[in-house]
Structures are given as structure tokens and as C-alpha cells.
N, C-alpha and C positions, 0 to 999 in steps of 0.2 A: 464308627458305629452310629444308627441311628438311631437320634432320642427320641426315645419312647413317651406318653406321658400318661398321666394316671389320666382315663376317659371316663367320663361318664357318656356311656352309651346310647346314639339316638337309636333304641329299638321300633321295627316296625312294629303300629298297632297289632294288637293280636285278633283282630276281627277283618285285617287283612290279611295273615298268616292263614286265618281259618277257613277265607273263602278261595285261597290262592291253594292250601293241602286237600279239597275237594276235589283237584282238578289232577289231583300225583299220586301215584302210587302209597298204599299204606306203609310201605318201610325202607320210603326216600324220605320221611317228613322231620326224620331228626334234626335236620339245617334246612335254613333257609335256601342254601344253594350249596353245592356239592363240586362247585367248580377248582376251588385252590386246593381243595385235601387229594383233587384228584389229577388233577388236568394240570398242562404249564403249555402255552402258546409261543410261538417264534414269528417273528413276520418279518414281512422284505429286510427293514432296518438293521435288523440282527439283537431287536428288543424280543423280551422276554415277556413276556404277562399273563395273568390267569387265564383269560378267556376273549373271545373277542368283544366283550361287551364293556370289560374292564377297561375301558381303554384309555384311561389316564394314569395308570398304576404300572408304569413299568419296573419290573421287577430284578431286572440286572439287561447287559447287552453282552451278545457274542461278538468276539471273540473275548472281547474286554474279562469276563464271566464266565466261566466253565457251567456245563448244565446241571453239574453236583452243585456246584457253589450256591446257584440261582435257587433250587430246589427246596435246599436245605437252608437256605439262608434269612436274614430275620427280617425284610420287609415281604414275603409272603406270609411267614409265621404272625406279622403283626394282622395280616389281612385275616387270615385263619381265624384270630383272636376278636375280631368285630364280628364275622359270620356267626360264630358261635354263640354273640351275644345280641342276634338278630337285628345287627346294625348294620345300612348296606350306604352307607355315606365314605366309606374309602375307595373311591375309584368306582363304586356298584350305581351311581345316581341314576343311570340308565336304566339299572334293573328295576330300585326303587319307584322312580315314575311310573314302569309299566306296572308293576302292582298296585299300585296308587291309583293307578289310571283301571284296573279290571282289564290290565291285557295281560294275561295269566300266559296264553299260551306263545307272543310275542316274547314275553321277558327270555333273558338269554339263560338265568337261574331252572328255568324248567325244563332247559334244553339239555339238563347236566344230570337231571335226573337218572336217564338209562345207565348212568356208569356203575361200575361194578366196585368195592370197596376193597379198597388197598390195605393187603395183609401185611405187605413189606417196608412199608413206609417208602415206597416208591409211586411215582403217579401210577396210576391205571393208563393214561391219555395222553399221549403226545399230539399236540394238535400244530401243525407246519403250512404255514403259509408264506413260502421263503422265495419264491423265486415267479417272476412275472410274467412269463413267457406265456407267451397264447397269440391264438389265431384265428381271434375276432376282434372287433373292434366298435363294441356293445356301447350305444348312444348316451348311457350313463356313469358309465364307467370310465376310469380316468387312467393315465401311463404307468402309475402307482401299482395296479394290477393285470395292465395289459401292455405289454413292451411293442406292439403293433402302433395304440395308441400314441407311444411313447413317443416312436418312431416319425408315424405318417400324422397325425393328427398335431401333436405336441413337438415335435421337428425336436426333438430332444436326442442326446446320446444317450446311452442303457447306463440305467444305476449301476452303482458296484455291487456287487453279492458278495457277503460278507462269508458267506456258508462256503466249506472247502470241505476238502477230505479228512480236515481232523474233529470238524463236527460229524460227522457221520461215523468217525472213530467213537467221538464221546458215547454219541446214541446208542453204543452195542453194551455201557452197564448196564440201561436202560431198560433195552428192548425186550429182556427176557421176563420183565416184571409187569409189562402192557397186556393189558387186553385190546388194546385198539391203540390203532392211529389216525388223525385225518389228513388228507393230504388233500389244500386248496390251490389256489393259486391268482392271477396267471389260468393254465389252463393243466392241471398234471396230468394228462399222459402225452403233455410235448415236453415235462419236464427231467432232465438228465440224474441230476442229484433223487429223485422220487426213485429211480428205478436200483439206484446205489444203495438206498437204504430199505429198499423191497427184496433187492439179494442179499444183503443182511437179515431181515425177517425168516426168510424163507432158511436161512441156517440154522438162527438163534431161536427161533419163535414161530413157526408156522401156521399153528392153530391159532394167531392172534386174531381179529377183526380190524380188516383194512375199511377205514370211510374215505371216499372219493367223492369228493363237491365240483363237479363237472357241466361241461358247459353242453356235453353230452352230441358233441362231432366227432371225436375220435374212437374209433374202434375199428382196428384193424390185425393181423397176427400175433406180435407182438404181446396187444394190451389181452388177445384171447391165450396166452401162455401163461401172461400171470394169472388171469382169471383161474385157469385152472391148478395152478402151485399154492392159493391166498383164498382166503375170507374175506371180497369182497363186499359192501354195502355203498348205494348210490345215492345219492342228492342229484339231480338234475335240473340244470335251472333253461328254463322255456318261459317265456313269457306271452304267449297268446297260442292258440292255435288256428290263427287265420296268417295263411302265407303271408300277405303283404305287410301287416303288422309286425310279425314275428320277425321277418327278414329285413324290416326295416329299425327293428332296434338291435336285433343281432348282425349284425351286418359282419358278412364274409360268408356267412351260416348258412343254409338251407334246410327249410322246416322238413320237407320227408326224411334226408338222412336221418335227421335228430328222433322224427317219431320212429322209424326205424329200428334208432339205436335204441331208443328211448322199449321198444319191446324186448330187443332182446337181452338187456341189462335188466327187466321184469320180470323179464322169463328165468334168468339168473338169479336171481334172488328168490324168488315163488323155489326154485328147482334147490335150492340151499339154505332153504331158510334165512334170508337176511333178509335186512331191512331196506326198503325204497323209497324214494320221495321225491318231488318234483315239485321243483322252487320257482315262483314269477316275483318280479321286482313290480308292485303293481305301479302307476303312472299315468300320465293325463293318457296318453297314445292307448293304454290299455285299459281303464278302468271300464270302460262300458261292454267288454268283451269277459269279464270275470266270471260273470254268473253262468253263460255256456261252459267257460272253461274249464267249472268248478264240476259242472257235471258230466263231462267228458271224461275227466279223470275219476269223479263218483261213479261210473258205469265201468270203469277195470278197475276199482275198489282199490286206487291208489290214493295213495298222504299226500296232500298238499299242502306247500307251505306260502302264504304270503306274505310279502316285506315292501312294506312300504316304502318306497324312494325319499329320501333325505333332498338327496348332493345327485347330482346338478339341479337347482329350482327349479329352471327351466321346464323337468321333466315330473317333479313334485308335484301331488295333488295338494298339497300344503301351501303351497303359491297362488291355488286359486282365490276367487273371487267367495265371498258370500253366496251371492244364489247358483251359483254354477257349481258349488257343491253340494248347497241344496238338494238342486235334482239328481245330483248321480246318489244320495244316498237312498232321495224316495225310487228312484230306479231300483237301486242293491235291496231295498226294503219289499218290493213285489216280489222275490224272487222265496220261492221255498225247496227242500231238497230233499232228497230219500235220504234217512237218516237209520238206515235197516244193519248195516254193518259198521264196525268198530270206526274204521277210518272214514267212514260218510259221519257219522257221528261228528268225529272229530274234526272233519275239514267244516260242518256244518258254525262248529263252534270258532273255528280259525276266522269263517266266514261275516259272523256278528262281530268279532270284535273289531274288525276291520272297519265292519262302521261307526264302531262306537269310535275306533282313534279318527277317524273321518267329523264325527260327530263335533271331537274335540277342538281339530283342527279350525274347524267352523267356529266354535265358538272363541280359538285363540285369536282368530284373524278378526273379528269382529271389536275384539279389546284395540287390538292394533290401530285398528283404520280409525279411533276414533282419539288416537294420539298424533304426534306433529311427525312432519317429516324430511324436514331440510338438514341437509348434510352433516352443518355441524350439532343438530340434536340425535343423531342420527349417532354418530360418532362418541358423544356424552351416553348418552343411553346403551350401547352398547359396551364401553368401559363401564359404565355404572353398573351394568348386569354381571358382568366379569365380576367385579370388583364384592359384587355384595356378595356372590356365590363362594367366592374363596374363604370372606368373611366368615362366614354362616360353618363353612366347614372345619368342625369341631375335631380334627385330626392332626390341625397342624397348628404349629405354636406362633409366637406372633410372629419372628423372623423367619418361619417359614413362609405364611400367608404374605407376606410381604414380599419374598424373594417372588412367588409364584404368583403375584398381582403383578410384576413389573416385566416379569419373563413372559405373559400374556398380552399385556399394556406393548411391550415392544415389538413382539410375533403380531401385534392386530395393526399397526404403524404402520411394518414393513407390509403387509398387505396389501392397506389402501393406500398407500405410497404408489404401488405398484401398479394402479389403476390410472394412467395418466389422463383418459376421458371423465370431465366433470359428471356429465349423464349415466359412467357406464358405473362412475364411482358411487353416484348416489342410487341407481338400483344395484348393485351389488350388498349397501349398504341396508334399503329397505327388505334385500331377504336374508339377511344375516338376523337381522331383527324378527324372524319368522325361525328361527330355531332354537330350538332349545338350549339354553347355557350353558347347561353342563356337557353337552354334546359340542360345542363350540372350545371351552376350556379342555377336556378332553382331546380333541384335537389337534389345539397349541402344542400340547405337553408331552404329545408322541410324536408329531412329524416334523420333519424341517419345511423351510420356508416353501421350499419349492415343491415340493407335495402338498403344501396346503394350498397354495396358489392352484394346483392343478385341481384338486377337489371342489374349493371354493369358489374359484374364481374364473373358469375354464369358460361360465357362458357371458361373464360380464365385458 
């Protein structure tokens, strides 16, 4: 059993609370985030966790864990128990920063708002990101989600998939209590098991709401058969709409199919009332192309979402320089937008905050450059930032913090072990020190070695 202990709760200010409920719905604001009462996430690993933002909080593992077990079981409940006492330092430090930071509509907590409230004490949200399969092989993205990658890129053998026919057993207590599922991937409509658990839907639960997060090439009979048996809704992620840009970070892709598809998955939605949205990863390759793109999609009065690139650096605006970030924010700052309908509104706002985390990024890198940078301080400073973040984290007792300072200490070892060029060791080094710590320890604490190396460490 795990030990519990009496907390005294780090609550977020409530003058962040108050500017972060201007931006939600009147009667989502009873929690801070609505992700673990409602939602439980799967990913490649066969780990379990709230959401994808949670992501040092795993919650149990399949097969290890049945989805009742995990569900019901008392390391979500303790999660539950800090939510409720507007404390987001259990696995949520991601969230926390973005509200901290005024990125209201970035935080992954605002993203959980649309769910609907669970009568049955069953989630509302299965959210499945279980299997890698896809067919592209997208310049920032790693074998972890793309088995192409894995393949050709990575010269790697395919993970194991832990997912079988008796998880897809479990998910039928399940499925009758969802109002939704998401199905990521990889790419899901190349994936087998997605369509196993979409003939279970259509038996158990027909009227649910399918989310599909799509790379938005595939549409073909098939995905048009579900379409008409399901409730679907789209995320479609495109990253520029100029050819040579687009086809050069999507690669295998072709931007007309996608705008193509990209209409008639709008036309789908507009015709059923669901919801659509089209995702860019923004990035050095793309950031001067935003502001057309922003209005492109404001002119078919679609949701845009933008996500800033972490992992690969390489591809980070967060890597840049001082003044070369500079000018792309006074660029993003001349730009203004029709802000006549709900979703220009909204992308208008997705749009600012983008530069305020740009803003930030500038002013982080400026702290940086004016610290040291040889190897081994390099190395100290990043165990020192591990180290004091565990500290600081008031959830875990002292042999806890201790066990998960050395199981971090050891995962960051094998890393740069594993960089046998001194140059390629010391700039992988100085951009580790360009991310956030809690995002780094998060990391550690979900993946094995060789997906982090692949994440981390793929340009050094």
C-alpha cells in the first residue's frame, strides 16, 4: 500500500485561479483540472496515467494492472485528493508553470474542461495512445511514436506492444459508461487494435464521441464506414501550409491530400455537429509562416491549436539565440486578426500566448548564457536541478525523494554515457539545461533508457 502522509497543500494562488476561470466555462470551475475524476491515459509502455500532461505520475501498468484495478485504485485517488485542494505539484508541474506562466490555453488542465461529469463513478475518457504505427516520418518526432522512424531512421526493431486481445476485453466494462474516446498514435487509422475496439463501441455504445488526433493522410473506404457507424471528432495536425515547408517536416506526406482531407473531415464535423481542430507543432522551420497560417484557417473559421516544440532542440525555438528571437516576436507582434467569430477569438488568444511563452523563452536563455558552460558544470547543474526539484516536492517522504533522486541521477548517467563524442556530449548537455526540470524528471520517471535517448538525444 502506498504511504500516504498528512500534506499540507501547496495551493495555487487564487488570483491565478481567478484569471485562469475567466478563460472556462462557468460550471467547469469547481476544479482546477477535471482530468483524473474523469479521464485515465494508456501509452505505448502499457503505463497508465491521468492525462498526457501528467507525465511523471504513473498510475499502474498493463498488463501488470487490470483497468479496474488502476481506476479504482489509491494512487489516482491520492491525485484526486491534491486537485481538489488546488494543489497541482503531484505529477501536474506542467500544468502549474503554464498557469503561472498565463498560458491558460496551452495548460493541458483546460484541455479537460469539455468533459462531461461522471454519474457512474466510471471515467467519461479513455484516452489510447497505445500503439506507433504510422506512415510518416515527421522531422521532430521520434520511433517512440512513429514505427517508420523507428525503422528507417532509428535502425531499431519494433517495441513490444503490451496491448492484446484481453485489454480490449477489459475496455467492454468500460465502454458503456464513456462519452468519448481519443485514439492517438502512431497514426490511428493504420492502427489494428483502434478498429477492434471501434467494433466494440459500435455494439456497446454507439452514441459515444470518437476523438481522432490524426496526421490527417489517411481517408480512404474503410475509415468512410466508420465515419458513418461513430461520432467522430478531428485534431489534425499540419504544420505550415506552404508545400515545401510542410512536406519537408512531414515527410512521406503530401500537403493537397491532407488539405483535401483536411475539407472533408470539416465538412464532417460542420455536417454532425462535432468538433475540429488543426494542430501545428510550431518550430524554427515554421515560425515565420504562423501568422498566414493563422489566417487561413481564421477564413474557414476553424480552431487552431499551437504547441510549441520541446524535443528535438535542433527544431525548438527555445534553442534560439537572444536576438533571433527578438525579431520573430516583433514579426508575430505586427500581425493582427479578425477576431469576429468564437474560434478567431480563440485562435486570436492561442496566438498571444505563443508569444508571451516565446517572450519567456528569451528571457530564460538570457539567464543561461550568462552562466558557465563546460561539461562537468554542465553536468553538476543539471543533477543540482534534478535534485532540488525532488526536494522541493512536498508529496514524497524522505526515502521516497531519495529513492527518485538516484533513479534520475542514474537514468541522466546512462545517457551521457551514451554520447561517446566529447562536443556532441557537451551540446546535448547545454540543451538539456534549456528545459524545464520538471519536464526532464518527468521524463526519467516514464520512459526507459532507450526512448529517452531517442527523444533526447536523436540530434546530439
Amino acid at each position: 500500500m502506498e504511504n500516504f502522509m498528512i500534506q499540507k497543500y501547496d495551493q495555487i494562488e487564487d488570483s491565478t485561479i481567478r484569471a485562469y476561470n475567466a478563460t472556462r466555462p462557468q460550471d467547469r470551475q469547481d476544479k482546477i483540472c477535471h482530468a483524473p475524476f474523469k479521464s485515465l491515459l494508456f501509452t505505448p509502455s502499457g503505463n497508465a496515467m491521468a492525462c498526457h500532461y501528467n507525465r511523471g505520475l504513473v498510475l499502474g501498468n498493463y498488463p501488470k494492472n487490470s483497468i479496474r484495478d488502476i481506476w479504482f485504485g489509491e494512487k489516482i485517488e491520492r491525485l484526486r485528493t491534491f486537485i481538489d485542494n488546488k494543489d497541482l505539484s503531484y505529477g501536474c508541474q506542467s500544468c502549474k508553470s503554464a498557469l503561472n506562466a498565463e498560458q491558460y490555453h496551452t495548460a493541458g488542465c483546460w484541455r479537460h474542461d469539455y468533459l462531461e461529469t461522471s454519474t457512474t463513478g466510471y471515467p467519461v475518457l479513455i484516452d489510447l495512445q497505445i500503439d506507433n504505427t504510422c506512415n510518416l516520418e515527421c522531422v521532430m518526432c521520434s520511433g517512440e511514436y512513429s514505427s517508420l522512424i523507428r525503422k528507417n531512421r532509428e535502425q531499431k526493431p519494433a517495441y513490444i506492444n503490451p496491448y492484446d486481445d484481453g485489454f480490449v476485453k477489459q475496455l467492454e466494462e468500460f465502454i458503456p459508461h464513456l462519452s468519448g474516446i481519443n485514439f492517438t498514435g502512431g497514426e490511428p487509422f493504420l492502427i489494428g487494435i483502434y478498429y477492434e475496439i471501434m467494433d466494440r463501441i459500435i455494439e456497446l455504445n454507439p452514441e459515444m464521441q470518437i476523438y481522432i488526433h490524426s496526421n490527417g493522410t489517411i481517408l480512404n473506404n474503410k475509415v468512410k464506414r466508420y465515419l458513418d457507424k461513430l461520432n467522430f471528432n478531428f485534431t489534425i495536425s499540419i504544420d505550415s501550409i506552404v508545400k515545401e515547408t510542410y512536406e519537408n517536416i512531414r515527410q512521406n506526406a503530401r500537403l493537397e491530400t491532407v488539405l483535401e482531407n483536411i475539407k472533408y473531415f470539416h465538412e464532417y464535423s460542420i455536417n454532425n455537429k462535432a468538433s475540429f481542430h488543426v494542430k501545428t507543432c510550431v518550430m524554427k522551420s515554421n515560425i515565420g509562416e504562423i501568422p498566414d497560417y493563422l489566417t487561413f484557417f481564421n477564413d474557414q473559421d476553424i480552431s487552431v491549436q499551437l504547441k510549441p516544440v520541446l524535443m528535438p532542440t535542433d527544431y525548438s525555438l527555445r534553442d534560439l539565440e537572444q536576438k533571433e528571437m527578438e525579431a520573430i516576436i516583433a514579426n508575430l507582434r505586427s500581425y493582427s486578426f479578425n477576431v469576429e467569430t468564437h474560434f478567431q477569438r480563440l485562435n486570436n488568444s492561442r496566438y498571444r500566448e505563443l508569444i508571451t511563452q516565446l517572450e519567456k523563452w528569451k528571457n530564460d536563455k538570457k539567464e543561461l548564457e550568462e552562466g558557465q558552460h563546460s561539461v562537468a558544470e554542465l553536468v553538476d547543474s543539471l543533477f543540482n536541478r534534478i535534485d532540488y526539484e525532488i526536494e522541493i516536492d512536498h508529496t514524497l517522504n524522505f526515502e521516497e525523494k531519495e529513492a527518485k533522486s538516484i533513479r534520475c541521477r542514474k537514468i541522466g548517467k546512462q545517457m551521457i554515457q551514451s554520447i561517446g563524442d566529447s562536443d556532441k556530449r557537451e551540446r546535448a548537455l547545454s540543451r538539456f539545461a534549456n528545459l524545464p526540470t520538471e519536464f526532464i524528471i518527468a521524463e526519467m520517471e516514464r520512459g526507459n533508457i532507450e526512448m529517452l535517448n531517442a527523444r533526447f538525444l536523436q540530434e546530439a
